[in-house]
DRENKE-859534 format. One record per residue: x, y, z of N, C-alpha, C in turn; residue number from 1. Coordinates in pm, 1 decimal, padded with zeros to 6 digits. Layout:
N
{{X,Y,Z},{X,Y,Z},{X,Y,Z},NUM}
...
END
This chain:
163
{{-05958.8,23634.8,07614.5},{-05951.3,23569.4,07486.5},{-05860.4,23447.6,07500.8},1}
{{-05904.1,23295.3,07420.9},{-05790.6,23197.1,07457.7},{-05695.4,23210.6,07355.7},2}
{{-05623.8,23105.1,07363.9},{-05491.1,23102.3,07323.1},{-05513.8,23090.0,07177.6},3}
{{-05476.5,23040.3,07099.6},{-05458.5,23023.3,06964.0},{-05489.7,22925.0,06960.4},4}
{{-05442.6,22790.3,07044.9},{-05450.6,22644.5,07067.7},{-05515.2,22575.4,07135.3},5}
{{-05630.8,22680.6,07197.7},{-05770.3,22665.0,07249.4},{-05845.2,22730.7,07153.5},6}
{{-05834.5,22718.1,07068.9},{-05949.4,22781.8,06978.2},{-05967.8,22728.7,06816.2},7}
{{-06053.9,22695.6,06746.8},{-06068.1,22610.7,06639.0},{-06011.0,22711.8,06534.4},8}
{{-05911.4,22750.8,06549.8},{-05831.8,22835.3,06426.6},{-05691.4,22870.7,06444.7},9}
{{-05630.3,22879.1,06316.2},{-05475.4,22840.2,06309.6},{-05397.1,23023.3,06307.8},10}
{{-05283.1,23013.5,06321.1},{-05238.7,23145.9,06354.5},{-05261.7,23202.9,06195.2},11}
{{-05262.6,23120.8,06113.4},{-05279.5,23200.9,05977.5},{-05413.4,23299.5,05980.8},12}
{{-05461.6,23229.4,06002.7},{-05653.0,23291.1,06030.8},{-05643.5,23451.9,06091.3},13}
{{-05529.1,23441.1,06193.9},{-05489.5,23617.2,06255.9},{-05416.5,23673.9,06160.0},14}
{{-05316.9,23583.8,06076.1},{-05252.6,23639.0,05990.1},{-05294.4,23690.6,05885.5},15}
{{-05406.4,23622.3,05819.6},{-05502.2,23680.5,05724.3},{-05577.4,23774.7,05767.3},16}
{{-05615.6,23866.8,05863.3},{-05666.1,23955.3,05937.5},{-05553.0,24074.7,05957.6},17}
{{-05461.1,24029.8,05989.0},{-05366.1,24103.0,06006.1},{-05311.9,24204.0,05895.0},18}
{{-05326.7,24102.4,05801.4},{-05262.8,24126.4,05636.0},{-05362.9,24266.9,05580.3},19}
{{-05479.0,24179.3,05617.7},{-05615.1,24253.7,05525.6},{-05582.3,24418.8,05647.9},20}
{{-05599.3,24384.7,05737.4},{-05546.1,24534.5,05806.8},{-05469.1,24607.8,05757.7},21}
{{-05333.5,24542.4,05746.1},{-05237.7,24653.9,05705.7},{-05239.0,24690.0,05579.3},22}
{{-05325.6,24649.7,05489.0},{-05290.5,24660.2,05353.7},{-05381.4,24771.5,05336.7},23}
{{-05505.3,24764.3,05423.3},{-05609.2,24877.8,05428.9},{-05486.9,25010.4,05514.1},24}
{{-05448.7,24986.1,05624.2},{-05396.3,25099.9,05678.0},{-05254.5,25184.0,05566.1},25}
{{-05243.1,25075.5,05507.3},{-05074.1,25113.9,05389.6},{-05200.3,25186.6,05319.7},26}
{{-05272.2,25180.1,05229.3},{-05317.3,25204.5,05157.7},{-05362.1,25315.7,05173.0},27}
{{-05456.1,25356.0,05297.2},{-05469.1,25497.8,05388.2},{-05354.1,25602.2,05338.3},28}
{{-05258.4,25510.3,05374.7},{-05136.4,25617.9,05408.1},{-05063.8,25665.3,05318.4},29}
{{-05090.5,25624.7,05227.3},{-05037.8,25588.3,05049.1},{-05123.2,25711.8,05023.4},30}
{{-05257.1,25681.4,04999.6},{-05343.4,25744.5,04935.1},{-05385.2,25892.1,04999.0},31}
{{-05321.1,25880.3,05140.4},{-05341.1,26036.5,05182.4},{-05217.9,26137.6,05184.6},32}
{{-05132.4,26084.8,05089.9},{-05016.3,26165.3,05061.9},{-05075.6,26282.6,04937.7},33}
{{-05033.7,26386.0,04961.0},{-05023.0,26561.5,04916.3},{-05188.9,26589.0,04999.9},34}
{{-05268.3,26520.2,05039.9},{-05356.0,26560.2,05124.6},{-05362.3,26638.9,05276.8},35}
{{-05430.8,26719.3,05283.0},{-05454.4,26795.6,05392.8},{-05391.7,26694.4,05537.2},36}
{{-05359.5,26703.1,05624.2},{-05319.5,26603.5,05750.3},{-05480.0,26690.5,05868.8},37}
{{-05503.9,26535.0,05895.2},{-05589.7,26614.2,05999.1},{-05532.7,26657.8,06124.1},38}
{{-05649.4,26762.7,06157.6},{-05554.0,26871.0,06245.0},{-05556.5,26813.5,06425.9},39}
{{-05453.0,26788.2,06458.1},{-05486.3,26756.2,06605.7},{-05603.8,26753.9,06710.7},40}
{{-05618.0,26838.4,06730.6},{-05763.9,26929.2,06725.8},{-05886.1,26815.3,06744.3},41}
{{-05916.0,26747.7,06620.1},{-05980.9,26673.8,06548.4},{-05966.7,26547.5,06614.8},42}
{{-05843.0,26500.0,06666.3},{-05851.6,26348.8,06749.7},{-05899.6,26300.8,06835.9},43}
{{-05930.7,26382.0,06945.9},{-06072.0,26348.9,07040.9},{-06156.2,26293.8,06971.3},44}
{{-06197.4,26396.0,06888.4},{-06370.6,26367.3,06816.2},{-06339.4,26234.4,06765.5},45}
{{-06244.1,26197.1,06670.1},{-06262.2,26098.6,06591.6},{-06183.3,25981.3,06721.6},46}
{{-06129.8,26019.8,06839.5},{-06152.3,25875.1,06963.4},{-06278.5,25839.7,06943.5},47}
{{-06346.2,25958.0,07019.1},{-06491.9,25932.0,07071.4},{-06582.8,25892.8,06965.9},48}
{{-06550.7,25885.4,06863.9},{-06658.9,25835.0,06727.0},{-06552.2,25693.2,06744.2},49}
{{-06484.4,25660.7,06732.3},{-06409.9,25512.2,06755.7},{-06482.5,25469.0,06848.8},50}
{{-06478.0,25533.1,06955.7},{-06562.8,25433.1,07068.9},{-06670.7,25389.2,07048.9},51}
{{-06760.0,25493.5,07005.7},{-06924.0,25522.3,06955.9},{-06954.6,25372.8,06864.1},52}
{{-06837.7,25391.3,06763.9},{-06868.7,25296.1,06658.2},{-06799.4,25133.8,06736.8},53}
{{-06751.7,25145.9,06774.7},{-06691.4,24992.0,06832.2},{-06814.2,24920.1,06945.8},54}
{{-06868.2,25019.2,07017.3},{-06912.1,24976.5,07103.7},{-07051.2,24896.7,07035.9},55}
{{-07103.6,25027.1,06898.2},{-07206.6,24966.1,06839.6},{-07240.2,24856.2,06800.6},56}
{{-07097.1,24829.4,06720.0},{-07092.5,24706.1,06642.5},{-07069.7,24574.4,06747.2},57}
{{-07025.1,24595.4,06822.6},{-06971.3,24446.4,06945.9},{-07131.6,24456.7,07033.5},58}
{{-07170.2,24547.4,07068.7},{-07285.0,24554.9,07207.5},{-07429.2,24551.3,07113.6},59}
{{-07456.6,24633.9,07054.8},{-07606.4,24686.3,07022.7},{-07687.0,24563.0,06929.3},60}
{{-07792.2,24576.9,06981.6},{-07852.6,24480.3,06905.0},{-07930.3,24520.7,06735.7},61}
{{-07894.7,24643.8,06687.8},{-07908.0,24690.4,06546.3},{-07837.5,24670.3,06502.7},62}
{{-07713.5,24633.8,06530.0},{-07562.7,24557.3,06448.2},{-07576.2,24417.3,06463.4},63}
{{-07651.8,24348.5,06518.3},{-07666.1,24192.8,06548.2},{-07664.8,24151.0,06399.7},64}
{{-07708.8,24157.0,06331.5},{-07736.6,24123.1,06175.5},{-07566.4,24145.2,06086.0},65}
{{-07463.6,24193.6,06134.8},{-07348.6,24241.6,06108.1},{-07274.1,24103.4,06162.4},66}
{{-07306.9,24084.9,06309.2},{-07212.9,23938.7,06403.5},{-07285.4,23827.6,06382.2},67}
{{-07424.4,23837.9,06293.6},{-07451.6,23688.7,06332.7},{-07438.3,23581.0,06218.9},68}
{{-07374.2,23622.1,06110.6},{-07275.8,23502.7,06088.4},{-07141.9,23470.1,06126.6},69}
{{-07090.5,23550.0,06221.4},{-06964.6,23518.2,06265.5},{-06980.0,23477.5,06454.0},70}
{{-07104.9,23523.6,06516.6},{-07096.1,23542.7,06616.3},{-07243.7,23458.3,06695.9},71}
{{-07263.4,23375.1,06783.7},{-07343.1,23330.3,06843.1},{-07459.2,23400.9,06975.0},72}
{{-07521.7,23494.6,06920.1},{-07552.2,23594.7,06966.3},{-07620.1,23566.6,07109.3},73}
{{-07682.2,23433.8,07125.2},{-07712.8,23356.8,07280.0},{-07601.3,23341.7,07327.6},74}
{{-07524.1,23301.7,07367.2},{-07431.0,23246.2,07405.8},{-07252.2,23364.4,07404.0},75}
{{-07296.5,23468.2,07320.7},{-07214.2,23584.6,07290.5},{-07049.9,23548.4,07266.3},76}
{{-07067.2,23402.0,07178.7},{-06921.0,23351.9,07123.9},{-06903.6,23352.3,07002.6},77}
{{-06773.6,23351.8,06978.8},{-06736.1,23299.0,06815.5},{-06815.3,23173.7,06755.3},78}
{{-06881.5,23194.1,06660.1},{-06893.1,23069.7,06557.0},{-06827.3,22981.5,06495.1},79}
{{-06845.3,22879.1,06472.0},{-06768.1,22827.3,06342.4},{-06593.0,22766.2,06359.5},80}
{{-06509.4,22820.7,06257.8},{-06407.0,22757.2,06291.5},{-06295.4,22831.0,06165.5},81}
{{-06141.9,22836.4,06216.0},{-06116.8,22903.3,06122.0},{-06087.4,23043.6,06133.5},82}
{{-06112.0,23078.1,05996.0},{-06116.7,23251.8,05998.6},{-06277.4,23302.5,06025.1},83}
{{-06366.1,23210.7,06003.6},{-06533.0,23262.1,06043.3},{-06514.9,23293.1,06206.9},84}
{{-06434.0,23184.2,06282.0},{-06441.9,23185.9,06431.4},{-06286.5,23336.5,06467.3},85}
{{-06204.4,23359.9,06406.8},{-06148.3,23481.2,06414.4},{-06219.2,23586.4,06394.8},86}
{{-06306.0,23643.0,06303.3},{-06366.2,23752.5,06291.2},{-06449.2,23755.6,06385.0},87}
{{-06523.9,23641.2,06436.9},{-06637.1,23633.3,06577.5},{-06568.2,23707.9,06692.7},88}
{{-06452.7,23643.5,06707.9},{-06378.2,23695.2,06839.0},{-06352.8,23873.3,06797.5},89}
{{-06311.0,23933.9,06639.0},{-06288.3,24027.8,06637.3},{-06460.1,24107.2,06699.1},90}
{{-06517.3,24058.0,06637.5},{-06656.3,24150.4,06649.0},{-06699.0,24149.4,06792.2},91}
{{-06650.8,24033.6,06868.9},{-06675.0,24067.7,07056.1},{-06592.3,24140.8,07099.8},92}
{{-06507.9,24209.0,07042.7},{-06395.8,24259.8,07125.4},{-06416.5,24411.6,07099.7},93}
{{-06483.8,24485.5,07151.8},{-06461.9,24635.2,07176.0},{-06278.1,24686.1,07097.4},94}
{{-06205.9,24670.4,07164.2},{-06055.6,24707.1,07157.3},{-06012.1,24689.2,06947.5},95}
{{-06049.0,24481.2,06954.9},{-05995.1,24494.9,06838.1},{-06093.5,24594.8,06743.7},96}
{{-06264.0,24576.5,06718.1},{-06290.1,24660.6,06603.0},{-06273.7,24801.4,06609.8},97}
{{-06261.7,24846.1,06773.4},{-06206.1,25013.5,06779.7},{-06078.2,25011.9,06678.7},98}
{{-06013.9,24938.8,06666.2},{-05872.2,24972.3,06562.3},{-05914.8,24945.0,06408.1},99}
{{-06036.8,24891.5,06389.1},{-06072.6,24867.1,06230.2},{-06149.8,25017.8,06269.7},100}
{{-06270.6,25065.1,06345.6},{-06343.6,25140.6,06321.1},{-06269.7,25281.0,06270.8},101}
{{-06136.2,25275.4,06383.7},{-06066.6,25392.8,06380.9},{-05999.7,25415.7,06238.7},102}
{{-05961.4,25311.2,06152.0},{-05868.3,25289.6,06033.0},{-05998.6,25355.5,05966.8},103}
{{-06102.6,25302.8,05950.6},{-06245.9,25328.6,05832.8},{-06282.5,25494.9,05917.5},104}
{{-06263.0,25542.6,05998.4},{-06314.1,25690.5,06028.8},{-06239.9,25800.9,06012.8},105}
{{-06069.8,25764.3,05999.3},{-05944.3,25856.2,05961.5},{-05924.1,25819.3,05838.4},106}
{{-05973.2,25716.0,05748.5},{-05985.3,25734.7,05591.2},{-06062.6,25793.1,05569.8},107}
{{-06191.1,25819.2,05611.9},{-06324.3,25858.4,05583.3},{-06288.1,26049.9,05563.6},108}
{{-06256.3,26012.2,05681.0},{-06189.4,26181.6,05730.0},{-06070.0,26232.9,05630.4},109}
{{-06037.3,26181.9,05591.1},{-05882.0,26203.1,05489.9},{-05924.8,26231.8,05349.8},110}
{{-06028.5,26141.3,05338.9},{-06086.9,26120.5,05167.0},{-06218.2,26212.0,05121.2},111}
{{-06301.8,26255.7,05217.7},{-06400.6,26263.2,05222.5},{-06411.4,26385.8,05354.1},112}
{{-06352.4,26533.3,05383.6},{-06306.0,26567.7,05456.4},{-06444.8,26609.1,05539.0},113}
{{-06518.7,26663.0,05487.7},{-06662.7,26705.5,05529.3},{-06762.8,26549.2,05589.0},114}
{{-06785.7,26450.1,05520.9},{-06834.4,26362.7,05503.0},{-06773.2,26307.0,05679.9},115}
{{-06655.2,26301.9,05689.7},{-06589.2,26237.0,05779.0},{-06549.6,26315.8,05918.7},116}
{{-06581.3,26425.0,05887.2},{-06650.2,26580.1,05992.3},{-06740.4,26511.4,06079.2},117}
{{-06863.6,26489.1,05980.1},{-06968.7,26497.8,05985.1},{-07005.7,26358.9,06077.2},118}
{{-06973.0,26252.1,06024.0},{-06976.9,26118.6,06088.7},{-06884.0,26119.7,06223.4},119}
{{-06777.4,26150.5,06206.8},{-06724.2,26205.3,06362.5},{-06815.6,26218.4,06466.1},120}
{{-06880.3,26353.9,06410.4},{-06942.1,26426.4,06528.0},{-07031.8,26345.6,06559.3},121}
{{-07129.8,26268.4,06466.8},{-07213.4,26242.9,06547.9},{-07180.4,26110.8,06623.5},122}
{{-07086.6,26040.3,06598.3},{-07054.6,25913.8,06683.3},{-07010.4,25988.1,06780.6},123}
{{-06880.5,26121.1,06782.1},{-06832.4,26174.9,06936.6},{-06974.1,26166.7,07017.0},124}
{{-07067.6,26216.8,06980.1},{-07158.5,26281.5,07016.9},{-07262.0,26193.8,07063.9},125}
{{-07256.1,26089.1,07054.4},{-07317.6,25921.2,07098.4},{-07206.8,25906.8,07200.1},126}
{{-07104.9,25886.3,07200.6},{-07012.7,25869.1,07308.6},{-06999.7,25950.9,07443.4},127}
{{-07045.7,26046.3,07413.5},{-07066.0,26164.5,07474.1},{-07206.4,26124.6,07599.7},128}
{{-07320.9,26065.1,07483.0},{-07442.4,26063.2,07559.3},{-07369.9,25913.4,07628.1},129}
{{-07362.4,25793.4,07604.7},{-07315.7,25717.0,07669.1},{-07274.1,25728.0,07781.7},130}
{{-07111.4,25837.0,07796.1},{-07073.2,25895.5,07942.3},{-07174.7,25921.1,08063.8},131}
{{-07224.6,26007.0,07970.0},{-07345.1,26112.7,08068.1},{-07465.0,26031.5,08083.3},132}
{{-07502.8,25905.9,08006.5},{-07594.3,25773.6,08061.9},{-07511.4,25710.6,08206.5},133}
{{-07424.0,25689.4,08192.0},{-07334.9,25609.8,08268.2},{-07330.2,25701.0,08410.1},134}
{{-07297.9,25868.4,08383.2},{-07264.8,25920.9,08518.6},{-07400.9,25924.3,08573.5},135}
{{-07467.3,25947.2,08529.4},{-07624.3,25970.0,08579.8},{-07685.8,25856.0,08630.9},136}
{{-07643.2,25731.7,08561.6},{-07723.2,25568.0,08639.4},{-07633.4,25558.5,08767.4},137}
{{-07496.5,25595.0,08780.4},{-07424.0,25639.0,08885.2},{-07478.5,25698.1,08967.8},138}
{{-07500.3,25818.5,08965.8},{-07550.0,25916.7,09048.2},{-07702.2,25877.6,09122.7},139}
{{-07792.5,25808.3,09037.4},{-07889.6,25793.9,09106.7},{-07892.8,25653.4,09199.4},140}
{{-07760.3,25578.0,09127.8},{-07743.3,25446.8,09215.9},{-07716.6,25543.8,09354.7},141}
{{-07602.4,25618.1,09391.8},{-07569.2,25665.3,09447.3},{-07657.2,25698.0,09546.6},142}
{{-07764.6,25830.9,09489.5},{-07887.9,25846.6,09615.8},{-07945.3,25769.3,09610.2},143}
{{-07987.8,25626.3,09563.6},{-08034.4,25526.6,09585.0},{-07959.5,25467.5,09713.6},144}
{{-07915.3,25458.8,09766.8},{-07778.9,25410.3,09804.8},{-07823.2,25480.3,09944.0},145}
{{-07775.0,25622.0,09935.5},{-07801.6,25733.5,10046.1},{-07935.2,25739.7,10099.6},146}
{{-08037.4,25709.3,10073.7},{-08184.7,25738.9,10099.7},{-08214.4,25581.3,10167.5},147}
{{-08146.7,25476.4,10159.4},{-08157.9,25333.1,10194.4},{-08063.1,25402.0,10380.9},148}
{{-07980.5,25419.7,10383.0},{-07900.1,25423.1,10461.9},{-07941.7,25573.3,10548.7},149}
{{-08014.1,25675.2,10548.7},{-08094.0,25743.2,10580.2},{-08206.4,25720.9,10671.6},150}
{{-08278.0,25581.5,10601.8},{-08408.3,25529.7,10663.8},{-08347.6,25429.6,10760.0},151}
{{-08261.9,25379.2,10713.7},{-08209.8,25283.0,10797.1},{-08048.0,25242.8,10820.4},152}
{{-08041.6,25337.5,10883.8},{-07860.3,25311.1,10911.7},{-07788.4,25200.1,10983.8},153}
{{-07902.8,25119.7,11002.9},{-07849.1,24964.9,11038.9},{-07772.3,24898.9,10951.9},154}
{{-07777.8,24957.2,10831.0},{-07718.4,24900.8,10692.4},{-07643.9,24958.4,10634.1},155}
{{-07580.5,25077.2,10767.4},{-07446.2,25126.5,10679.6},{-07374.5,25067.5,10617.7},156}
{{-07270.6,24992.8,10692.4},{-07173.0,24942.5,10694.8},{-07153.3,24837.1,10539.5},157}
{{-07271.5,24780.1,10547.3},{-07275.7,24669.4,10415.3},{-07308.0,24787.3,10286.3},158}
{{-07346.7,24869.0,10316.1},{-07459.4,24934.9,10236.1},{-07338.5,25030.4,10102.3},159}
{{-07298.2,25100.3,10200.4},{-07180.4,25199.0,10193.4},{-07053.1,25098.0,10102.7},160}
{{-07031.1,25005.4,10174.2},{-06901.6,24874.3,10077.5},{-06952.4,24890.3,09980.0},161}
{{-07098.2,24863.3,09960.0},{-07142.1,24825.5,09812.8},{-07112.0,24892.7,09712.6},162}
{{-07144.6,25042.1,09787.7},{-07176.0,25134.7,09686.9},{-07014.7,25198.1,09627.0},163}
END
């Protein structure tokens, strides 16, 4: 990400982002007082639904309609200028909307205790398949890999670095 002073927007633009954050997270925290506390237990799931949901909104192209007034979806940059070109950078960034997704899934969960169960699981549960996409394109790179070097072990050496 560049600097502040490489980029067509003023530190207020983070500051107004910043603001609108904490006033949502105060407000959380305000409003979930004499309420149940969620139970430890419960924080995995609602990581792995953070991830689920961050990754959606920054990567997938069914959220494109969400970044593309803030976000240049050829070119996968901020738009615009300002606070339009701050929220662009928020919506490419995995990390920052994991901390909005996470604020909107532990209110959800706080306010709405079933409701926010429920949405958990199934984002853990997308995160989950993700992993197990990931170990498996692994694994077959892998005997991909082994079955090359099998037929022809002239190509250990490069073959094996690669992998």
């Amino acid at each position: 990400m560049d600097p502040v002073d490489r980029t067509p927007t003023e530190p207020s633009d983070y500051a107004a982002l910043s603001a609108i954050y904490g006033a949502l997270l105060a407000g959380t925290a305000v409003s979930a007082r004499g309420r149940e506390p969620i139970p430890t237990a419960e924080l995995p799931a609602l990581a792995a639904a953070s991830f689920a949901l961050s990754k959606l909104v920054v990567h997938e192209k069914v959220e494109s309609w969400m970044r593309r007034p803030f976000v240049d979806e050829t070119q996968r940059r901020p738009k615009g200028r300002r606070l339009r070109y701050a929220i662009g950078e928020l919506l490419l960034c995995t990390r920052c909307t994991g901390a909005w997704s996470s604020l909107g899934l532990v209110a959800l969960r706080i306010h709405s205790p079933a409701a926010g169960r429920a949405v958990s699981t199934v984002l853990a549960a997308s995160a989950g398949n993700d992993m197990l996409q990931a170990g498996f394109q692994w694994l077959c790179a892998h005997a991909t890999t082994e079955q090359k070097v099998a037929s022809d072990p002239a190509i250990l050496p490069g073959v094996r670095d690669a992998a």
